[in-house]
Chimera marker file (.cmm) of the C-alpha trace (Angstrom):
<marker_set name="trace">
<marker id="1" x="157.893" y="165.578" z="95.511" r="1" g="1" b="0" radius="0.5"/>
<marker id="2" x="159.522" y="164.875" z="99.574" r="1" g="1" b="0" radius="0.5"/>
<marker id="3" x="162.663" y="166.429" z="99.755" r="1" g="1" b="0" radius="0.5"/>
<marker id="4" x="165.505" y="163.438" z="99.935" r="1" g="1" b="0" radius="0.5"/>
<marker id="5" x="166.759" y="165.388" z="103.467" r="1" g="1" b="0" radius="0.5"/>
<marker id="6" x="163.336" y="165.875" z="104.726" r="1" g="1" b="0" radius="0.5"/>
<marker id="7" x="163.124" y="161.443" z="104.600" r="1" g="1" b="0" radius="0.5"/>
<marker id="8" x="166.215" y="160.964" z="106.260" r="1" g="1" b="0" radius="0.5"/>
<marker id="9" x="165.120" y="163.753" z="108.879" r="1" g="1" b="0" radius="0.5"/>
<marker id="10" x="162.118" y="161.666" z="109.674" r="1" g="1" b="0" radius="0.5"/>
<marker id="11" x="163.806" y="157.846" z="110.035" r="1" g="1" b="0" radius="0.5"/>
<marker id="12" x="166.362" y="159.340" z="111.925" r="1" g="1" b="0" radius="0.5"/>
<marker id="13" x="163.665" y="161.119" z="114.390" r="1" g="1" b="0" radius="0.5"/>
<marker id="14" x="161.398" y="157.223" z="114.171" r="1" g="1" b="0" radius="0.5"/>
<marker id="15" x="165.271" y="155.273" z="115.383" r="1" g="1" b="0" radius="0.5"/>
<marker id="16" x="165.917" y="157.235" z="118.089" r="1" g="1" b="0" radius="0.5"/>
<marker id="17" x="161.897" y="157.586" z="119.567" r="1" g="1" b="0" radius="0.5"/>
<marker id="18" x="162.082" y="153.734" z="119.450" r="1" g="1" b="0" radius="0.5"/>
<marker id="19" x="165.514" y="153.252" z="120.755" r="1" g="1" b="0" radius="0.5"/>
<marker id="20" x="165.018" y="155.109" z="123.755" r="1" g="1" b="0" radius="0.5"/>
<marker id="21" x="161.290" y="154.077" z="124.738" r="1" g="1" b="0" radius="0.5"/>
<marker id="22" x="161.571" y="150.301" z="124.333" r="1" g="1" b="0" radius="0.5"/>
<marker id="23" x="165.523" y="150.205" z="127.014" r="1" g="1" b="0" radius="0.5"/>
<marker id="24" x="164.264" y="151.860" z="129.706" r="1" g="1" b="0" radius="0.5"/>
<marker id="25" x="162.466" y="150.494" z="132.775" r="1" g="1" b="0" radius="0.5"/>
<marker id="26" x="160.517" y="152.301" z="135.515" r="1" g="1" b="0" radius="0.5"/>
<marker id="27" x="162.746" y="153.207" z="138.603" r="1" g="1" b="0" radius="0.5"/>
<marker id="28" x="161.516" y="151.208" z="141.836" r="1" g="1" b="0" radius="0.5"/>
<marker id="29" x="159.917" y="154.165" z="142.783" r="1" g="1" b="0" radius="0.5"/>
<marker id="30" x="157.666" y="153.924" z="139.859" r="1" g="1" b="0" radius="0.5"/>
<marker id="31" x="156.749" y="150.311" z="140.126" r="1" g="1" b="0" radius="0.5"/>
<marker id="32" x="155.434" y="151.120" z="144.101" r="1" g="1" b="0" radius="0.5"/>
<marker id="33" x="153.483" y="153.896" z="142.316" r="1" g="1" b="0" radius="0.5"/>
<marker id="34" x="151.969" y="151.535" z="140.173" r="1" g="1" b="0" radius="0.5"/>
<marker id="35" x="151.580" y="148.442" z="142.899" r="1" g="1" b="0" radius="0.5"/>
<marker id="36" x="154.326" y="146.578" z="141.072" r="1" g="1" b="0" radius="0.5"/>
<marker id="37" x="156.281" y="146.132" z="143.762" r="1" g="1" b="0" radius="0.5"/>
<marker id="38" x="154.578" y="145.602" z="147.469" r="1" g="1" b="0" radius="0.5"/>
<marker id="39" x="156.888" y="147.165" z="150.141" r="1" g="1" b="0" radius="0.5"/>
<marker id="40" x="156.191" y="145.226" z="153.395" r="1" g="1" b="0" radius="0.5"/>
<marker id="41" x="154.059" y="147.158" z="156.528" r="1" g="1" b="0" radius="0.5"/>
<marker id="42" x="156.245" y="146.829" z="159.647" r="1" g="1" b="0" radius="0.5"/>
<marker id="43" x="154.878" y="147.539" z="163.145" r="1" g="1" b="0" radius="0.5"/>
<marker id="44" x="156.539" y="147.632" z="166.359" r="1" g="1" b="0" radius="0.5"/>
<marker id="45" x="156.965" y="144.300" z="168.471" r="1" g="1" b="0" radius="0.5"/>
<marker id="46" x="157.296" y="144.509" z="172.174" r="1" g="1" b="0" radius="0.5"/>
<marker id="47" x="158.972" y="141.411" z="174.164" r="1" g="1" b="0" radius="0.5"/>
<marker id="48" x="156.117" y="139.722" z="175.712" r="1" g="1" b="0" radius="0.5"/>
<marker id="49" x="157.960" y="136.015" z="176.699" r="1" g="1" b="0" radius="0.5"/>
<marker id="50" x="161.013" y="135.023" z="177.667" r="1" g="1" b="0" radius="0.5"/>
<marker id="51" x="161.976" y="131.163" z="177.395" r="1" g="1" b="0" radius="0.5"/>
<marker id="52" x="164.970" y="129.307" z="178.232" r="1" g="1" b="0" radius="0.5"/>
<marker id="53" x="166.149" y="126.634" z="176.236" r="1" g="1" b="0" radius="0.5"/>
<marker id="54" x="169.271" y="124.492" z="176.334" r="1" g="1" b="0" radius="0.5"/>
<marker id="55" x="172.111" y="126.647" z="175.016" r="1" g="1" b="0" radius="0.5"/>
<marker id="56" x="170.549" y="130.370" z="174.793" r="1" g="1" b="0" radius="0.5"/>
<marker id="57" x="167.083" y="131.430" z="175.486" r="1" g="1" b="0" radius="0.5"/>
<marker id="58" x="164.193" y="132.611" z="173.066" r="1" g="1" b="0" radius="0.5"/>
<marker id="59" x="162.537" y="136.039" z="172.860" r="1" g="1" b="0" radius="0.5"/>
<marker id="60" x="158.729" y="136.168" z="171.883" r="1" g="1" b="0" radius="0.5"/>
<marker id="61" x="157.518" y="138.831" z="170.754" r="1" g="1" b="0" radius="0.5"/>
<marker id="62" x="153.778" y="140.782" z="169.622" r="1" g="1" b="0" radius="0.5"/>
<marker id="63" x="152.748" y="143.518" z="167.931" r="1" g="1" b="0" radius="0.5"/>
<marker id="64" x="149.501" y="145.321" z="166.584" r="1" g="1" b="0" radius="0.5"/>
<marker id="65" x="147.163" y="143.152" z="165.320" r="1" g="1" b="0" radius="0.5"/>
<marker id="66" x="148.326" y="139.728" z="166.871" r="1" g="1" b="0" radius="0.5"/>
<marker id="67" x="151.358" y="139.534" z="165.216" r="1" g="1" b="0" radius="0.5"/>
<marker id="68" x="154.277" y="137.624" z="166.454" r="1" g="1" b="0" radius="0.5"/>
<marker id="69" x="157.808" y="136.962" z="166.110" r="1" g="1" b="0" radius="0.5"/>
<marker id="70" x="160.722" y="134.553" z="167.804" r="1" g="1" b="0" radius="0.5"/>
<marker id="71" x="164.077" y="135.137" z="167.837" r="1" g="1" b="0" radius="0.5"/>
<marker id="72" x="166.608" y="132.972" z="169.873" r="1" g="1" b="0" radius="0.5"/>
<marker id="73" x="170.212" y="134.252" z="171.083" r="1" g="1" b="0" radius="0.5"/>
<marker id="74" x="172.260" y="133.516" z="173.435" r="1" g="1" b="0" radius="0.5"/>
<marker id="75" x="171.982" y="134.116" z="177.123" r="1" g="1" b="0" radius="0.5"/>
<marker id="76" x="175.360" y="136.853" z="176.913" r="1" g="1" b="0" radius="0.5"/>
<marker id="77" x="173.306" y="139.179" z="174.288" r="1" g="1" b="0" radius="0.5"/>
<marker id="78" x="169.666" y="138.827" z="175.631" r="1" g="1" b="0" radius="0.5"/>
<marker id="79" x="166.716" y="139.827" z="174.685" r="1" g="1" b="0" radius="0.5"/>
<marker id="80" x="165.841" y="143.651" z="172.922" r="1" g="1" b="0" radius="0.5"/>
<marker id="81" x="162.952" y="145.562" z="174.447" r="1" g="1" b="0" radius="0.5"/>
<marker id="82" x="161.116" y="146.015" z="171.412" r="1" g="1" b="0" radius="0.5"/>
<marker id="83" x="162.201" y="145.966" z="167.642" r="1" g="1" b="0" radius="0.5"/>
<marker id="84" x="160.593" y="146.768" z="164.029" r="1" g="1" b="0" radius="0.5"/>
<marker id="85" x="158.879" y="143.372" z="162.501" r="1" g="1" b="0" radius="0.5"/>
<marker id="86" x="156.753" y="142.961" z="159.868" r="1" g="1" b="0" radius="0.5"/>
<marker id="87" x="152.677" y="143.060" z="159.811" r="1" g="1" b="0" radius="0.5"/>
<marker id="88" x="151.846" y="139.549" z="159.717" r="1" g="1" b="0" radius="0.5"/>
<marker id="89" x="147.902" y="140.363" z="161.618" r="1" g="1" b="0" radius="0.5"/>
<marker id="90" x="146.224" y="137.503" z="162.955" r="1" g="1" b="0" radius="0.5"/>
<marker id="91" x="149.040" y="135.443" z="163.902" r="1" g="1" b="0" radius="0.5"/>
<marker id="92" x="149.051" y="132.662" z="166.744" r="1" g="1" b="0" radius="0.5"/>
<marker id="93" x="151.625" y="132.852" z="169.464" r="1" g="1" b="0" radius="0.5"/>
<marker id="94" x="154.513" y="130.372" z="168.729" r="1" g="1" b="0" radius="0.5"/>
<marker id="95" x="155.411" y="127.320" z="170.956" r="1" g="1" b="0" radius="0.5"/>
<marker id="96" x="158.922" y="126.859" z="171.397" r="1" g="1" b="0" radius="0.5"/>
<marker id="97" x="158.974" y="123.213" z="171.180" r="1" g="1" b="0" radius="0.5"/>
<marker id="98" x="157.461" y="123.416" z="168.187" r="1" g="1" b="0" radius="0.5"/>
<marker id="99" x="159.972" y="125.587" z="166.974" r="1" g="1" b="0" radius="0.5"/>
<marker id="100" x="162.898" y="123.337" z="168.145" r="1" g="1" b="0" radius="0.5"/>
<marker id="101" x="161.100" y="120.145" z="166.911" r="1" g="1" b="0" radius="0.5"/>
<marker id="102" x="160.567" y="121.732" z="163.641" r="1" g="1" b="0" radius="0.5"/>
<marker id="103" x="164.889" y="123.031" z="163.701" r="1" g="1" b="0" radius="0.5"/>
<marker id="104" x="165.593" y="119.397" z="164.479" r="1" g="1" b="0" radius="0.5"/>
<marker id="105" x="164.311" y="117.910" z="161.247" r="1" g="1" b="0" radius="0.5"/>
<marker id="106" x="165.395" y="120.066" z="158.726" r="1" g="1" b="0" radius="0.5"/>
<marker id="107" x="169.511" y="119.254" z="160.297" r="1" g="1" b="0" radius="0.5"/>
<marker id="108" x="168.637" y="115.718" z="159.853" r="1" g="1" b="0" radius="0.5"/>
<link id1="1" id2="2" r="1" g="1" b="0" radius="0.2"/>
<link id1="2" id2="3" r="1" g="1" b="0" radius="0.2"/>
<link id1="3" id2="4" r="1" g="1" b="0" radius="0.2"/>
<link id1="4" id2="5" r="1" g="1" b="0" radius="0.2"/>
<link id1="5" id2="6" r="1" g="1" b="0" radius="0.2"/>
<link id1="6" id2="7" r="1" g="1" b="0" radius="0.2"/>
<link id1="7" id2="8" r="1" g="1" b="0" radius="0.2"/>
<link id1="8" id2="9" r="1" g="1" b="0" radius="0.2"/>
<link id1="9" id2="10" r="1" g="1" b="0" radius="0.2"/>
<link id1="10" id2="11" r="1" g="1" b="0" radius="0.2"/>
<link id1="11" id2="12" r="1" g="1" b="0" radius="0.2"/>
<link id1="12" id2="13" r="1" g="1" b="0" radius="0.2"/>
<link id1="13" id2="14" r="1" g="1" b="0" radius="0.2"/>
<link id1="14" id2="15" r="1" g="1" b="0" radius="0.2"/>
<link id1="15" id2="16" r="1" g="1" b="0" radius="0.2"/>
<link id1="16" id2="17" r="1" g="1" b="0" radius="0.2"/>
<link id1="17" id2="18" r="1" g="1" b="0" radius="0.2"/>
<link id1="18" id2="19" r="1" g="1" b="0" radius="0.2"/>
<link id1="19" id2="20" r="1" g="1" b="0" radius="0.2"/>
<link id1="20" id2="21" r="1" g="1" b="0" radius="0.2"/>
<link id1="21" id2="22" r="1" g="1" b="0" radius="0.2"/>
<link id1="22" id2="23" r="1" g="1" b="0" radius="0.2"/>
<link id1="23" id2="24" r="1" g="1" b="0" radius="0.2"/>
<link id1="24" id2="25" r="1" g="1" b="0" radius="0.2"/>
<link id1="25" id2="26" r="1" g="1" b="0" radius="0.2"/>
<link id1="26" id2="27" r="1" g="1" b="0" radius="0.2"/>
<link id1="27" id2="28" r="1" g="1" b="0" radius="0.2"/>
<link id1="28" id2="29" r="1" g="1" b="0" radius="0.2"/>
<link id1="29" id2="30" r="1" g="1" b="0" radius="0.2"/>
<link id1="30" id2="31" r="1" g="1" b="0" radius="0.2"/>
<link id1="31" id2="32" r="1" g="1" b="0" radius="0.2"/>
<link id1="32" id2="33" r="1" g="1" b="0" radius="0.2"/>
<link id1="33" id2="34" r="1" g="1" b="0" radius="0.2"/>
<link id1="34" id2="35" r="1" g="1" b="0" radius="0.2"/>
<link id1="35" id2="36" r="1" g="1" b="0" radius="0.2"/>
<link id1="36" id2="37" r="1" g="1" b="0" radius="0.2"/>
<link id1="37" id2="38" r="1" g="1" b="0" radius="0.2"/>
<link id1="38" id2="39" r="1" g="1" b="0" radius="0.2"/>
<link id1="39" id2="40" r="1" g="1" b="0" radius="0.2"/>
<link id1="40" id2="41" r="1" g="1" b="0" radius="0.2"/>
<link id1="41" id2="42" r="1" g="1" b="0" radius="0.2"/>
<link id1="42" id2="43" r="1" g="1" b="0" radius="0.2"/>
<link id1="43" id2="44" r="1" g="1" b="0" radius="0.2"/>
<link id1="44" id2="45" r="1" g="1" b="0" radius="0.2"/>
<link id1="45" id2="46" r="1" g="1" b="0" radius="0.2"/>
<link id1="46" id2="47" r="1" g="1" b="0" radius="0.2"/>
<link id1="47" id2="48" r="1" g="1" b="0" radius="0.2"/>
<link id1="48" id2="49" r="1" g="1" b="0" radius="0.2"/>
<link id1="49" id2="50" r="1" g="1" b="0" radius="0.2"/>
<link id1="50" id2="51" r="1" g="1" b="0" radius="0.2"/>
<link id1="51" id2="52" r="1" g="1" b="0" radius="0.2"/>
<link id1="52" id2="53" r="1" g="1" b="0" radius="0.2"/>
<link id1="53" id2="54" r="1" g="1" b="0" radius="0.2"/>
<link id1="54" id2="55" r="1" g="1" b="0" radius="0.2"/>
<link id1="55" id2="56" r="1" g="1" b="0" radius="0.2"/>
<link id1="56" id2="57" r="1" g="1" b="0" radius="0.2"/>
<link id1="57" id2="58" r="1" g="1" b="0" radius="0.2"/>
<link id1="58" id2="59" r="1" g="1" b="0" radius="0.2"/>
<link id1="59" id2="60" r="1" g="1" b="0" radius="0.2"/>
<link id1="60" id2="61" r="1" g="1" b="0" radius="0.2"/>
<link id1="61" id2="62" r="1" g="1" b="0" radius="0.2"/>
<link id1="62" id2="63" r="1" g="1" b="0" radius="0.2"/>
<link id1="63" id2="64" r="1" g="1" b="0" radius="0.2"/>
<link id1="64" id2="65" r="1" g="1" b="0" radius="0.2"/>
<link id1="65" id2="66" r="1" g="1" b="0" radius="0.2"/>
<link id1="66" id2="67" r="1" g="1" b="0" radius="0.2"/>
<link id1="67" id2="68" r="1" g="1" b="0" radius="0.2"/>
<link id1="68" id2="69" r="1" g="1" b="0" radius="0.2"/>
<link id1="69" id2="70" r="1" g="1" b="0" radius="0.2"/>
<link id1="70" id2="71" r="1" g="1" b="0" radius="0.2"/>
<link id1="71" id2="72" r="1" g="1" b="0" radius="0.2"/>
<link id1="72" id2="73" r="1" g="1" b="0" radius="0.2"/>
<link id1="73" id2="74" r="1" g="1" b="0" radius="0.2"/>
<link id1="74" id2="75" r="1" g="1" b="0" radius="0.2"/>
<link id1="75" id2="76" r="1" g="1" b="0" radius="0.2"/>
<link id1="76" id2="77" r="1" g="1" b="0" radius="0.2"/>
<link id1="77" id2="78" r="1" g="1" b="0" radius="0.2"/>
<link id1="78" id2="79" r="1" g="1" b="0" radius="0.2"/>
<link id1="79" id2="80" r="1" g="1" b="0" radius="0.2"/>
<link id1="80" id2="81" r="1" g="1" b="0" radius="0.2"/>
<link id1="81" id2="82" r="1" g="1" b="0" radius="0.2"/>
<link id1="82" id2="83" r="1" g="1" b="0" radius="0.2"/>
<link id1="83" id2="84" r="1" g="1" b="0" radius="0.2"/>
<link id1="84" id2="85" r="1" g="1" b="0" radius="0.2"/>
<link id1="85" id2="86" r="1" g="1" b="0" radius="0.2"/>
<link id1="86" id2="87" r="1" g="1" b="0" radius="0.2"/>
<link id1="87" id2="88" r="1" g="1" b="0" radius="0.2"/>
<link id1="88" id2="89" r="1" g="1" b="0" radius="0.2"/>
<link id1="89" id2="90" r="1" g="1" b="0" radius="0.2"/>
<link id1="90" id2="91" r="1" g="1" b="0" radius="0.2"/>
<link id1="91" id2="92" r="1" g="1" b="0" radius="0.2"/>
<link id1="92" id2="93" r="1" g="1" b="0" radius="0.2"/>
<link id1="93" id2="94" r="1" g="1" b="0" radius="0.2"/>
<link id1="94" id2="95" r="1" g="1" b="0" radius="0.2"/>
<link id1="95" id2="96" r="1" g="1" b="0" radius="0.2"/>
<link id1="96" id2="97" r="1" g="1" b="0" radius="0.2"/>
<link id1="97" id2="98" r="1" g="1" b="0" radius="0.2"/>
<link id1="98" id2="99" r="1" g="1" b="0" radius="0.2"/>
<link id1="99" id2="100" r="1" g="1" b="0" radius="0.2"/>
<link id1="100" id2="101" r="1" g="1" b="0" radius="0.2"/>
<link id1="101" id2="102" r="1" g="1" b="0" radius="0.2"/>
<link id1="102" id2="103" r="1" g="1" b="0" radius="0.2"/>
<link id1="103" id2="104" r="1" g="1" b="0" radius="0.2"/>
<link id1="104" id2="105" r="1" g="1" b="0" radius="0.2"/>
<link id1="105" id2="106" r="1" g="1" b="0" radius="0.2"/>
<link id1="106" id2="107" r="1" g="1" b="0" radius="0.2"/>
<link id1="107" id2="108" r="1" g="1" b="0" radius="0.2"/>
</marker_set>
């Protein structure tokens, strides 16, 4: 016959296995590990255009594989050398009209 202590012993091992496997969740390290979580590829993005516009100008920039970015500031802060952007490969080079047409419809 099972000893009455040796039962309890066992349940009591079973309850806290289960209670401690089924709360936890990987750390976000583990998830990149796995391919859970994509962390983005950034290159570095040299000014190659300068445009002036109305109230500021706008700073065009590209990076490895055709990759390209826009940023418009004003004309007090300018425009940065070169910056970190993400890998977007194959891009096309923005127009700036474009870019203000587009800004135009969404405020109306």
């Amino acid at each position: 016959m099972v000893n009455k202590s040796f039962i309890i012993l066992i349940v009591a091992w079973l309850m806290t296995f289960t209670s401690h496997s089924v709360g936890k969740d990987y750390t976000r390290q583990q998830k990149i590990w796995q391919g859970i979580i994509k962390e983005p590829v950034y290159t570095t993005c040299r000014l190659k255009k300068i445009a002036h516009y109305k109230n500021g100008i706008a700073c065009i920039y590209i990076g490895s594989q055709k990759t390209y970015e826009i940023e418009f500031t004003n004309t007090r802060i300018g425009c940065p050398k070169s910056y970190k952007c993400i890998l977007k490969p194959n891009g096309t080079e923005p127009s700036i009209d474009d870019v203000m047409k587009s800004l135009r419809d969404i405020a109306k």
